[in-house]
C-alpha positions, 0 to 999 in steps of 0.5 A: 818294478820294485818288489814292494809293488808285487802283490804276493798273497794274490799271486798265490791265490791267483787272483788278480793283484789289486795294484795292476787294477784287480779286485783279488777275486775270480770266478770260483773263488771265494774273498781272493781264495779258492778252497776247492779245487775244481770248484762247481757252482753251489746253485745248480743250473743257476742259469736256467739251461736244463729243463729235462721235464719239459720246456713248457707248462700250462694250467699249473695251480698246485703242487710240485712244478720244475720249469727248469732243473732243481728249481721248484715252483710251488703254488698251493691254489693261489691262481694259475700258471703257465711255467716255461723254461724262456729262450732270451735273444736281446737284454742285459741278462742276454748281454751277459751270456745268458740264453735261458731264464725261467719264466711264470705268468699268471694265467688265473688270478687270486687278488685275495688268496686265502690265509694257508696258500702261497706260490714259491719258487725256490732251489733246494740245496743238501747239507754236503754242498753248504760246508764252506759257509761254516755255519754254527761255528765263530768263523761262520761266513756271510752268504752273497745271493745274486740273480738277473730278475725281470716282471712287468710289476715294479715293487720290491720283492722278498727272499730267504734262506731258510736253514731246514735242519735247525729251523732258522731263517732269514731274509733279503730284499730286492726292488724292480725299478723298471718294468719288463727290464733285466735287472741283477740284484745282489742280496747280502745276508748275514753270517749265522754263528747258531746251528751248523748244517748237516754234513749229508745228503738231505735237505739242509738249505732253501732258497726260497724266493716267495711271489705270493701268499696269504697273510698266514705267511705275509703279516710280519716282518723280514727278517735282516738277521738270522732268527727261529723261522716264523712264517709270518714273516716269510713273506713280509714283502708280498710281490703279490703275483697272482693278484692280476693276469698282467703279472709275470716273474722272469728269472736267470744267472742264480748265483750264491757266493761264500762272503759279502759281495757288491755288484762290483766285486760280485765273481763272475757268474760260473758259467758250465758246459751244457754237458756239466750242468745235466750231469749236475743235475741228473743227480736229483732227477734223470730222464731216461727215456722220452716218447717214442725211442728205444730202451734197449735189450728186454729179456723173458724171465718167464713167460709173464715176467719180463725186464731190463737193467738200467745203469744211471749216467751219475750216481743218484743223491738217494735210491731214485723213485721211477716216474712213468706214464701208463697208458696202452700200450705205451711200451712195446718189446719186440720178440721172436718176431712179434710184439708185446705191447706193454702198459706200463714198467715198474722199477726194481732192485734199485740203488744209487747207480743200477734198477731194474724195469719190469712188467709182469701185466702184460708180459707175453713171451718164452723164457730165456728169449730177448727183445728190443724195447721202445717207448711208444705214443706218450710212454716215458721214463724218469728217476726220480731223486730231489730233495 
């Protein structure tokens, strides 16, 4: 072969040379560069697989949801839901490597909500994470959105990207051609030269993919470059899910890329170990224990005090806040050959690797004695650290 043939820049960058048929891009790198060694995936649990909350979820109407991992669906009184983290056995997305997706059907529907209400699902991202897009500098990078996507409605959606820390936002649209089909969908948004993102670990980036709402946030227009957030125009492409019961929004394979991509020059999705993926995610939230297991070794501070240090698997994002069930007798130690049957636990001396648990309620035993801990009937116990 004639040196002239040989593709040296992609050669050092490892891509595939684009004379032997390549695309000078692999998964992980970013327009034929890999700047980080090692380089995880900038959406968490894009592909759906970790539900650490539960895998199912009915009734839901307000609030803060999770069907999946660090993906937060949020409706404000507009109809109903059941949420579910879905087992995929047939499909394209099925057919790409993927086996979960998460799904929302409209149980209650809301045809005419009211002006302030909404229902969003979207991932939040700290401003750490977002240092690659250079945003707010003269060498700001373009951001590639791409996703699998599947309803029974055929109508064309809107997504954004809503910057938090300098109030900016813009958006994308994609169409649903048919009906209950998996379908990938690439968005292109522009790159931002205004306003930098945080170098921290809080809030910075929103991925907001909105599926209904009032006109508060419905009568303006889609932004297709990055401008002040207005929420009139937040939601200017209404793919009104809540409007009939026969409406439902799948969605797997979440990707965001450093760059302007086609859906044939798109990196591959970064598919994680089951085991990376929680790891990932227990940063933001961790669930201790679930229902009827042990806890460990409990000891006796006092006669009324009793409590147990906990060591997190991965250093939390910010000092946890302790999520608990109480009910009686939903914990239990055992000691000195008898039972102390407790409600509910309380967290101390927390930080962002070691907390302690205690009950000082129910707490019934002799000082400097130890017990084994259990999780009883419905009692659980979660650290909670999202954005």
């Amino acid at each position: 072969m004639a040196l002239s043939k040989i593709d040296v820049a992609n050669m050092l960058t490892g891509a595939t040379p684009v004379a032997n048929g390549g695309t000078a891009l692999t998964s992980g790198f970013v327009n034929g560069k890999d700047p980080r060694p090692d380089a995880k995936p900038i959406i968490y649990n894009g592909d759906m697989g970790v539900a650490q909350r539960g895998t199912s979820f009915t009734g839901v109407s307000s609030g803060s949801n999770w069907p999946v991992d660090r993906f937060e669906f949020y409706p404000t009184n507009l109809g109903a839901y059941t949420i579910i983290q879905e087992a995929l056995t047939s499909g394209e997305a099925y057919n790409n490597g993927f086996r979960t997706a998460l799904r929302i059907d409209t149980t209650t529907a809301d045809a005419s909500p009211a002006s302030t209400d909404y229902a969003i699902l979207r991932a939040k991202l700290e401003g750490k994470d977002l240092g690659l897009f250079k945003k707010g500098t003269s060498n700001a990078e373009k951001f590639t959105l791409a996703f699998w996507v599947k309803s029974n409605k055929t109508t064309t959606g809107q997504v954004n990207l809503f910057d938090i820390d300098n109030d900016r936002l813009v958006s994308g649209t994609y169409t649903i051609s048919s009906a209950n089909t998996w379908e990938k969908k690439i968005i292109n948004f522009p790159a931002d030269t205004t306003g930098g993102f945080d170098n921290d670990n809080a809030l910075s980036l929103v991925v907001e993919f909105f599926l209904d709402s009032g006109s508060n946030f419905s009568s303006g227009t889609a932004p297709t470059a990055w401008e002040a957030q207005t929420n009139a125009d937040r939601n200017a492409n209404n793919f009104a899910i809540g409007s009939s019961t026969d409406n439902d929004f799948a969605m797997t394979g979440v990707q965001l890329e450093v760059g302007e991509f086609s859906s044939t020059t798109i990196p591959p999705f970064q598919f994680e170990t089951f085991g990376d993926n929680l790891a990932r995610c227990q940063r933001y939230y961790y669930r201790m224990i679930n229902e009827n297991v042990a806890m460990g070794t409990f000891s006796y501070y006092s006669s009324g005090r009793v409590e147990a240090g906990v060591s997190f698997p991965v250093t939390m994002r910010t000092a946890p806040s302790l999520v608990s069930t109480s009910g009686s007798s939903y914990f239990r130690v055992q000691r000195n050959g008898g039972d102390n049957n407790l409600n509910d636990l309380s967290a101390g001396n927390i930080g962002l690797t070691h907390a302690s648990i205690f009950n000082t309620d129910e707490a019934s035993g002799t000082a400097g004695h130890a017990g084994f801990g259990y999780s009883r009937g419905s009692g659980y116990l979660s650290w909670d650290a999202e954005i």
